[in-house]
C-alpha positions as MATLAB code, in Angstrom:
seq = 'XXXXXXXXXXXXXXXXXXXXXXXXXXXXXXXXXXXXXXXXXXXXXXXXXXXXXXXXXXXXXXXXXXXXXXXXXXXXXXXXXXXXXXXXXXXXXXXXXXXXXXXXXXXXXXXXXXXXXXXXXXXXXXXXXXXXXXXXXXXXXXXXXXXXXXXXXXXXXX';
ca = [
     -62.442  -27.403  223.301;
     -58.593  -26.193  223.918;
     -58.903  -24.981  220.588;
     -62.436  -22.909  221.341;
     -60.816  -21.625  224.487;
     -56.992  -20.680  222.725;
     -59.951  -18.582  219.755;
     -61.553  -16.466  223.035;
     -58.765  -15.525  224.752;
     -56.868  -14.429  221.852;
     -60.100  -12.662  220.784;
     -60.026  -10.946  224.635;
     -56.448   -9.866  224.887;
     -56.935   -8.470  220.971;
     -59.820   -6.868  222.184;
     -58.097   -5.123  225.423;
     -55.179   -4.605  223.680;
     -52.841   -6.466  225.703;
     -53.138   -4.563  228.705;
     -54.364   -6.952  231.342;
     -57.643   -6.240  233.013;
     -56.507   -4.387  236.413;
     -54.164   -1.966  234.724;
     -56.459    0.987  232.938;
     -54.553    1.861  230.135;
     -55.060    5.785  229.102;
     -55.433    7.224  225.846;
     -54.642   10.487  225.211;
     -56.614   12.279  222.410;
     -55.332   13.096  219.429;
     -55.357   16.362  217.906;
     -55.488   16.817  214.229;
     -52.890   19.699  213.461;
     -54.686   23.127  211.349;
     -51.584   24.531  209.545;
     -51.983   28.277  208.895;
     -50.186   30.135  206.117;
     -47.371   32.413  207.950;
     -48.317   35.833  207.273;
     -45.851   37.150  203.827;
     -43.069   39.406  205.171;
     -44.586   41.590  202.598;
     -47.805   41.672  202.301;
     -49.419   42.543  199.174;
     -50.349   46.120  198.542;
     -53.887   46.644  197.782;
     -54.965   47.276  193.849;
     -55.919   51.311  194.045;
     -59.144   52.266  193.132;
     -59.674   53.739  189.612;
     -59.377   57.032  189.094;
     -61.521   59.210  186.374;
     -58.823   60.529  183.826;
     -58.721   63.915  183.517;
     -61.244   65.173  180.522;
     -59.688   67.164  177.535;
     -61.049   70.015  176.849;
     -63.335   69.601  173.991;
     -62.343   71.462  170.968;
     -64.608   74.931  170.176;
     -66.877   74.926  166.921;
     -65.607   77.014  164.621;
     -67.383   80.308  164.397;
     -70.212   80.078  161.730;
     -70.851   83.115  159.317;
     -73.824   85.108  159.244;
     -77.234   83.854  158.255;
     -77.534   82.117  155.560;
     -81.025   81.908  153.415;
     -82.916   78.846  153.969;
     -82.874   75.790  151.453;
     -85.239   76.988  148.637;
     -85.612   80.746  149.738;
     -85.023   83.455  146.779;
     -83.852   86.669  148.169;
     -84.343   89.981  146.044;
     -82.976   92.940  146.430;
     -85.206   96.008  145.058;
     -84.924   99.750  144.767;
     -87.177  102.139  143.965;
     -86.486  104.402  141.125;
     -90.103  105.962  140.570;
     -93.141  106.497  142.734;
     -95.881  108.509  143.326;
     -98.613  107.636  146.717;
    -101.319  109.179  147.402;
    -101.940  111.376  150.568;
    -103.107  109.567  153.361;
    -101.696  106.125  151.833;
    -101.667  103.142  154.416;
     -98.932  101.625  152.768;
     -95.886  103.127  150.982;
     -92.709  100.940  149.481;
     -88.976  102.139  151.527;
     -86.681  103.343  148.820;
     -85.121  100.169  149.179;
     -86.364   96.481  150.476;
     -85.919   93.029  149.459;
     -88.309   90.643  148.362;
     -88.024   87.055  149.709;
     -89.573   84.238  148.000;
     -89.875   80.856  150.055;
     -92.562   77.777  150.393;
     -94.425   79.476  147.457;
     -95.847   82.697  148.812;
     -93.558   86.320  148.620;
     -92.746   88.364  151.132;
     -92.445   92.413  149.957;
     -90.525   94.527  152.179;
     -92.378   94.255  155.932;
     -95.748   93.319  154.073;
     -96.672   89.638  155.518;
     -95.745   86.731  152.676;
     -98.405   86.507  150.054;
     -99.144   84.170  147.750;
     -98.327   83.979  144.196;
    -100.798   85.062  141.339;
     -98.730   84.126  138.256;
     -95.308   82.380  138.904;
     -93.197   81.193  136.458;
     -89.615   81.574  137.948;
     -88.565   83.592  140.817;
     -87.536   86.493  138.533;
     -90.894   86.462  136.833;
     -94.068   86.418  138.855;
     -97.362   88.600  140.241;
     -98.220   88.788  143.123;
    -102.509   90.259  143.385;
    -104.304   90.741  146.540;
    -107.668   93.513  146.632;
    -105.539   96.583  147.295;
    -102.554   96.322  144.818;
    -100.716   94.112  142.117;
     -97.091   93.839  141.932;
     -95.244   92.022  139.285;
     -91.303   91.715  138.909;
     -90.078   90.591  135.479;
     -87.068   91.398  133.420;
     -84.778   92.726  136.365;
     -87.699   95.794  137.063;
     -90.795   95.744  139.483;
     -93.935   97.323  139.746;
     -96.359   97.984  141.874;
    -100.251   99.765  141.506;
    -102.391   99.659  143.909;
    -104.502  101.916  145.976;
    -102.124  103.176  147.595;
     -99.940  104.493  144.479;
     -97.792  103.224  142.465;
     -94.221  102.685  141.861;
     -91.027  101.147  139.563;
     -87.953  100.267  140.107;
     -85.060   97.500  139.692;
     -84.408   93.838  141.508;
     -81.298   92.027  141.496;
     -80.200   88.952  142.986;
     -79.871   89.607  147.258;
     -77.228   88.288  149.154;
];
């Protein structure tokens, strides 16, 4: 039993940690310590924001000659040497015109494209329609119709 007795009052004064009974012992709290980063004597300086580079001026086309003819378009150039039209005609050739051939129908002078009659190159062809026939063949046109008629030469336009 002195044994059971020495166990419990070594478990008690453990257990009041060797302060005796009639003296309170106090405890002060303790405080867990938050470290903070001292502010850098120089502080970073912020990133800029991006700026838009300047354009360059974009470089002018060069300037384009004249108009060209269109891929697959003949142009003639014709003049009239000989005509005769009858009074009152509707439709009389200029002394000189040009005849332009393109998508398979010719186009003579202001008169609207028409198509082709007989066509075998773009030097030789006739061209019908109910008030006239015009042919061009051997570097010489002609033209009868109801109107009158009239010759003359073609060469290569330009």
């Amino acid at each position: 039993m002195k044994r059971t007795v020495a166990i419990v009052l070594l478990g008690f004064v453990a257990a009041c940690g060797g302060n005796s009974p009639t003296s309170p012992t106090t405890t002060t709290p303790t405080q867990t310590t938050v470290q903070t980063d001292p502010a850098p004597a120089n502080p970073p300086t912020p990133t800029p924001a991006p700026t838009t580079p300047t354009p360059v001026p974009a470089p002018t086309p060069a300037p384009t000659p004249g108009p060209t003819p269109q891929p697959g378009q003949t142009v003639l150039d014709a003049a009239v040497s000989n005509s005769y039209w009858y009074p009152n005609a509707s439709f009389t050739l200029p002394q000189n015109f040009q005849i332009v051939i393109v998508d398979g129908a010719v186009k003579i002078g202001q008169l609207d494209p028409l198509p082709f009659a007989y066509h075998e190159s773009d030097d030789k062809f006739i061209v019908r329609t109910k008030d006239f026939e015009f042919s061009v063949e051997g570097g010489g046109f002609a033209f009868n119709g109801v109107n009158g008629t009239a010759q003359g030469s073609v060469i290569p336009g330009r």
